[in-house]
C-alpha positions in Angstrom: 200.7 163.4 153.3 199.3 160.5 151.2 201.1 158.4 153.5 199.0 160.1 156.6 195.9 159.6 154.4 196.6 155.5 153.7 196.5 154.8 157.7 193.7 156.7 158.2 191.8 155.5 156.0 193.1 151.8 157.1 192.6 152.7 160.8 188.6 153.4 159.7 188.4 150.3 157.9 190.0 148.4 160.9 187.4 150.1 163.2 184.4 149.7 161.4 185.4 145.7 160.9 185.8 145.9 164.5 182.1 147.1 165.0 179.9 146.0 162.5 178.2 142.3 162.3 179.9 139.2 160.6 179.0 138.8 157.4 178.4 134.9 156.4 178.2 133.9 152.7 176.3 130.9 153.1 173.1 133.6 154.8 171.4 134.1 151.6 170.8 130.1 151.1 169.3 130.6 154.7 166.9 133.5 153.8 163.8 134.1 151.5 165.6 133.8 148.0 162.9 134.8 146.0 162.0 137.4 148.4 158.7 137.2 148.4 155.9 138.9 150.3 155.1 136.0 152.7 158.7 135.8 154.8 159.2 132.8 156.8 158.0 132.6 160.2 158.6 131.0 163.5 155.8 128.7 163.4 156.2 127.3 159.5 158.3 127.4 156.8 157.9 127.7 152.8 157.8 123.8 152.7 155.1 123.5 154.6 153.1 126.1 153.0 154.1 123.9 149.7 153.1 120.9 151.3 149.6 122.7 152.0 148.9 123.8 148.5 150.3 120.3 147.6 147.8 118.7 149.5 145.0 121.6 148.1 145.7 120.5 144.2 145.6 117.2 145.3 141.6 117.5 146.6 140.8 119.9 143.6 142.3 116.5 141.0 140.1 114.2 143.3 136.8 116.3 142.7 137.0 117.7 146.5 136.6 121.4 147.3 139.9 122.6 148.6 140.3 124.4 151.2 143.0 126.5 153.2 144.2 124.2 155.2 144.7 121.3 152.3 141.4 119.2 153.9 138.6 117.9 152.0 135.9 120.4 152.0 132.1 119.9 153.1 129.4 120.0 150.6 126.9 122.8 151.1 124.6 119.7 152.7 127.5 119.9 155.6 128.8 116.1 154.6 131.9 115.8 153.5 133.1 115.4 150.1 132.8 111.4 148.8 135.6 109.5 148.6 137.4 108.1 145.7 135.8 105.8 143.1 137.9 102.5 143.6 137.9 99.7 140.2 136.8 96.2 142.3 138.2 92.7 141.0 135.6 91.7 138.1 135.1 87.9 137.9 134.7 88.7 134.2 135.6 90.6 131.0 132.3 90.8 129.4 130.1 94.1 129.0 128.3 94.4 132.4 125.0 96.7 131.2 123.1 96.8 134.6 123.6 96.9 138.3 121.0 97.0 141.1 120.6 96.4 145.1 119.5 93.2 146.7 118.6 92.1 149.8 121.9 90.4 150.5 124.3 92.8 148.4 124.6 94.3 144.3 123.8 92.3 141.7 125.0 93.0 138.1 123.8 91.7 134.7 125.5 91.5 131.1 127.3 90.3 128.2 126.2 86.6 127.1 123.5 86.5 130.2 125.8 86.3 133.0 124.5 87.7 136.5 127.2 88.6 138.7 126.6 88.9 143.0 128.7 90.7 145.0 129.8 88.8 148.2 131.2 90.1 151.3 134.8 88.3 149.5 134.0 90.2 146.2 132.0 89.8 143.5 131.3 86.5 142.1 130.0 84.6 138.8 126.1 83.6 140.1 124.8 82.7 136.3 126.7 82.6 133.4 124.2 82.0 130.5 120.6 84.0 131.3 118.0 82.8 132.2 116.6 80.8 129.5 120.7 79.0 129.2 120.5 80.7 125.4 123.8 83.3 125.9 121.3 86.0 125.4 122.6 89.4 126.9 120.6 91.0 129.6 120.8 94.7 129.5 118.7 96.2 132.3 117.8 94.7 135.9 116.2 95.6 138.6 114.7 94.6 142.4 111.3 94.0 144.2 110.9 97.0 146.9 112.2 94.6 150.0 115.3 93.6 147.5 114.2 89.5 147.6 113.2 89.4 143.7 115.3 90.6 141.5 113.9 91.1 137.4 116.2 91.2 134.1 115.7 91.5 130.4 117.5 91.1 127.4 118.1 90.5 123.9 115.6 88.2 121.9 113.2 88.8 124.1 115.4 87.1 127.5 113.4 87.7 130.6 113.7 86.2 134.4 113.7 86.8 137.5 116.0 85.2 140.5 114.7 84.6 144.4 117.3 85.9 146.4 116.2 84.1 149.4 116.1 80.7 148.0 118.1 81.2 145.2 115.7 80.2 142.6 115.7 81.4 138.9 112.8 81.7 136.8 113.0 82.0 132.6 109.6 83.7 131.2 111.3 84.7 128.2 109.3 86.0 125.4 106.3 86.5 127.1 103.2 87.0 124.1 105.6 85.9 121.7 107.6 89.1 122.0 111.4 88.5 120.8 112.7 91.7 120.6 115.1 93.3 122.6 113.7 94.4 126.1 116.0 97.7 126.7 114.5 98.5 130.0 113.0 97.3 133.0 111.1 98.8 136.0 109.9 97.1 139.2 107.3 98.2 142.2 105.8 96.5 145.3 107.1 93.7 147.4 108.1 90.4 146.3 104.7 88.4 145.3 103.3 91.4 145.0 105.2 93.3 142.2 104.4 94.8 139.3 106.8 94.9 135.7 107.1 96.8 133.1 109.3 96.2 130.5 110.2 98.3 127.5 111.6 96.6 124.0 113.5 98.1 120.7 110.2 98.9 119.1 108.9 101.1 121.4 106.5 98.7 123.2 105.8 98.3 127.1 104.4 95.5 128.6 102.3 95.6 131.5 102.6 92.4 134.0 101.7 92.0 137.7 102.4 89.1 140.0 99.1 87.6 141.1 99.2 84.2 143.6 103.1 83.9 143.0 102.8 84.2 139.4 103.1 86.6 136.4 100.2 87.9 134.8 100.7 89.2 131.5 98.4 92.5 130.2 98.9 94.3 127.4 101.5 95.5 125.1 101.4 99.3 124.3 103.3 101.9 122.5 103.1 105.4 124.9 105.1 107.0 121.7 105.8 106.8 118.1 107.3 103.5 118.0 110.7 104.8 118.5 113.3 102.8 120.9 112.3 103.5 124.8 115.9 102.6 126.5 114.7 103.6 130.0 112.3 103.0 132.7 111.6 103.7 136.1 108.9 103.1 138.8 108.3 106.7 140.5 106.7 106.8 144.3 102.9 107.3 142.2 103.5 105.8 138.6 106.0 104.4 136.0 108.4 106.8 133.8 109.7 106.0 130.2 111.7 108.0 128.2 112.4 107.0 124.4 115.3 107.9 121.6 113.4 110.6 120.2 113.1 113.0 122.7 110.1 112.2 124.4 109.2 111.2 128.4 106.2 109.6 129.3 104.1 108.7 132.5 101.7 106.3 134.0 99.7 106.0 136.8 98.3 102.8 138.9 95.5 102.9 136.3 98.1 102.2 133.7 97.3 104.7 131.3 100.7 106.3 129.1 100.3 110.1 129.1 103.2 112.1 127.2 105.0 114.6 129.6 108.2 116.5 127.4 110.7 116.8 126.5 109.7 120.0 125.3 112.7 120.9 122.6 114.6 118.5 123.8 118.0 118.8 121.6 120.0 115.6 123.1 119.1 111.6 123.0 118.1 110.1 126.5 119.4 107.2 127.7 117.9 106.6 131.6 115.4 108.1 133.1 115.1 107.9 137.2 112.1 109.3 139.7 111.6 110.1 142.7 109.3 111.8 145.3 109.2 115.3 144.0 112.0 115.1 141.1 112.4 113.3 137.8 116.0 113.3 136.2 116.9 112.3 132.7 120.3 111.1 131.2 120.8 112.5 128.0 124.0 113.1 125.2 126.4 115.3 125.3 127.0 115.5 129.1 123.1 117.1 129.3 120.6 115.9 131.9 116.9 117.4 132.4 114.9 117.4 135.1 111.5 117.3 135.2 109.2 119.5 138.8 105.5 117.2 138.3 104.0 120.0 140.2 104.8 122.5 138.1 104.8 120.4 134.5 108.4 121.7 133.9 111.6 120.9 132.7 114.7 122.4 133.1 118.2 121.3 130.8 121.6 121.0 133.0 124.7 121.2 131.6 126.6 118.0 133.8 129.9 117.3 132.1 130.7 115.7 128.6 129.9 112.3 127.2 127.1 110.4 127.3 125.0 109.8 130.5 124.3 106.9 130.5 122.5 107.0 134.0 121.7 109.0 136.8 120.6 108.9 140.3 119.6 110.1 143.2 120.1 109.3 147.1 117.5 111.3 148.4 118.2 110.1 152.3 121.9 111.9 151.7 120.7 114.3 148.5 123.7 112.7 146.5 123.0 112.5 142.9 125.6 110.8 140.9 125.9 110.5 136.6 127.7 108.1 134.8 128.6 108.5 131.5 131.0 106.8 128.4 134.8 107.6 128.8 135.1 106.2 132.5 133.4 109.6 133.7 131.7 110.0 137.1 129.9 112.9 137.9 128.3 113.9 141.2 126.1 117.3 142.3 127.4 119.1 144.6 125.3 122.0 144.5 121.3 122.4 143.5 122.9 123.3 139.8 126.6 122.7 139.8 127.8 119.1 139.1 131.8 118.0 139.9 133.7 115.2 137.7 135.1 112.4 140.5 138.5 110.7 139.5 138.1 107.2 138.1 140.5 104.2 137.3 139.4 103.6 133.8 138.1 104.8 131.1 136.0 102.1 130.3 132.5 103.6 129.4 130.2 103.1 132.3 126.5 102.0 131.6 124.6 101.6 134.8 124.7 103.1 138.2 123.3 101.8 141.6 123.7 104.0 145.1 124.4 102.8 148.5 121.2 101.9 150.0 119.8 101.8 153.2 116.8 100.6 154.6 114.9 100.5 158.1 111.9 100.4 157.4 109.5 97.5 157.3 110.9 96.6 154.3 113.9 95.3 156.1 116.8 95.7 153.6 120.2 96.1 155.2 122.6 98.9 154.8 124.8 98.2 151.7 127.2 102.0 151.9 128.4 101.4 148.7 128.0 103.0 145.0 128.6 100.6 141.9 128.9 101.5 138.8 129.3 99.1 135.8 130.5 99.0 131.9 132.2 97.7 129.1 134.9 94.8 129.8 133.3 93.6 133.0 134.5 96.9 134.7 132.6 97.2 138.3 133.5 100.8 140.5 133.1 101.0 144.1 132.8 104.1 146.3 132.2 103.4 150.2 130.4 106.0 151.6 129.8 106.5 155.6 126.0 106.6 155.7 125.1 107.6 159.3 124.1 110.8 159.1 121.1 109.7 156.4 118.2 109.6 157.0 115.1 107.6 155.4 
């Protein structure tokens, strides 16, 4: 009987081998391992869904907004995200403080008085002791409205300006026997036609207009307490100045300084910039304010960390870009929400100067790149594509 039972029950096992489907070891390596909820498909495999998420963490490190399907995301605006910040080949190694526009490309000023012009083969060494050929450092620059004059400022009272056109420098260092260090500098009008103020460690400005191609000197005057004014801009109706202890100050074309906030301001400002209906100021601790004049109000923003050490705005593109110490870059990407851009260095950066693009009748030529500049001669590039701006 047990001998019955053994070939039946090898009979069954000979049938059912006979029926069922091959069984191949190796299947499992073929299969979902982890057997997860998404199972391969026809159209696309788990590598490809990694390489999608790959490509997602890699826009998210870059500052981008991912999205789905691993792209760069649009900003609200409907522009896409801005590329990557890109460290350019610095003729030097010294501490570049400011960087502005020109006519004919971006200028940069620094460390020992050089000036430093960017060419379309790079930048290049245009002066290398200031303009009064004393070493004297020039911390803050800036440009005429049509970019042909460009004005900078320094220690011991170092002060200049260089014709783009013809290339010719003038030194009006310590004008009224004023020595002190001029911290910042703001231009407005045309060439021959501009007006200056500078700003000095003291807490003085100094009013001067260019009348029959030459400087006219007015009076020195102290819109706060006498405490350091590090920044100044020339707005669309006046001049802004912001000093080291909290406050931010305004003048109209009649010249008269008129305090304006910060009310409870709790961080020190370092750059102040202005424009048509919106004032921003770069404070400590990776806090900016900005400043409605029709309303008379100010309202703090948390950017990032560090110290800003500028800020400004594009408002043909609505880009607004920070700088700040620690190699950080930071840009809005929404009305309140501000993104940290990957940088090469961390090199603190000191100045800032968007792509510009003019025309107008002032005639400046497109230039669709951001610079930033800081310590060790470091100068940061962005090209961005600016034909969808408008002026």
């Amino acid at each position: 009987m047990i001998d019955r039972l053994d070939d039946s029950l090898g009979d069954a096992i000979e049938w059912l081998t006979e029926i069922g489907p091959e069984i191949d070891p190796s299947a499992n390596s073929e299969s979902d391992s982890d057997f997860d909820s998404n199972p391969d498909s026809e159209s696309g495999s788990d590598s490809e869904s990694e390489a999608a998420d790959s490509a997602s963490n890699a826009a998210s490190r870059d500052g981008a907004v991912p999205r789905s399907d691993g792209g760069r995301e649009t900003d609200p605006s409907g522009a896409q995200a801005a590329a990557d910040w890109e460290e350019a080949d610095s003729p030097t190694s010294r501490t570049l403080h400011g960087v502005v526009h020109g006519a004919d490309g971006a200028y940069a000023c620094g460390e020992g008085g050089i000036l430093l012009h960017r060419r379309d083969d790079g930048w290049q060494t245009l002066i290398e002791r200031g303009p009064g050929v004393a070493d004297n450092t020039l911390r803050t620059i800036d440009a005429t409205a049509d970019g042909c004059r460009l004005w900078f400022a320094g220690d011991s009272g170092a002060l200049g300006y260089y014709d783009v056109a013809d290339g010719y420098l003038s030194d009006y260092s310590a004008p009224g026997e004023k020595t002190s260090t001029w911290e910042g500098i703001a231009v407005s009008g045309p060439t021959g036609e501009e007006r200056i103020r500078i700003a000095n460690g003291s807490g003085e400005v100094l009013d001067c207009t260019v009348e029959d191609g030459c400087p006219a000197w007015g009076d020195v005057v102290e819109p706060g307490g006498g405490s350091t004014i590090p920044g100044l801009t020339a707005g669309p109706d006046g001049f802004y100045a912001i000093d080291t202890s909290g406050g931010a100050y305004y003048a109209d074309a009649n010249g008269e300084w008129e305090r304006i906030g910060v009310r409870n301001a709790e961080v020190d400002f370092y750059d102040i910039w202005a424009g048509d209906e919106t004032v921003f100021v770069a404070g400590a601790d990776g806090v900016a304010y900005r400043y409605d004049p029709r309303c008379e109000n100010w309202t703090p923003i948390n950017v990032g960390q560090g110290a800003l050490q500028s800020i400004q705005v594009d408002e043909g593109s609505n880009t607004a870009v920070a700088v700040a110490t620690g190699g950080r870059v930071y840009e809005r990407i929404e009305s309140i929400r501000w993104e940290e851009r990957d940088t090469p260095t961390e090199q603190s950066l000191l100045d800032l100067a968007l792509a510009r693009q003019r025309s107008d009748d002032e005639g400046l030529a497109t230039v669709p790149v951001d610079i930033a500049v800081g310590a060790g001669g470091t100068v940061l590039e962005r090209h961005r594509d600016r034909s969808d701006t408008t002026d």
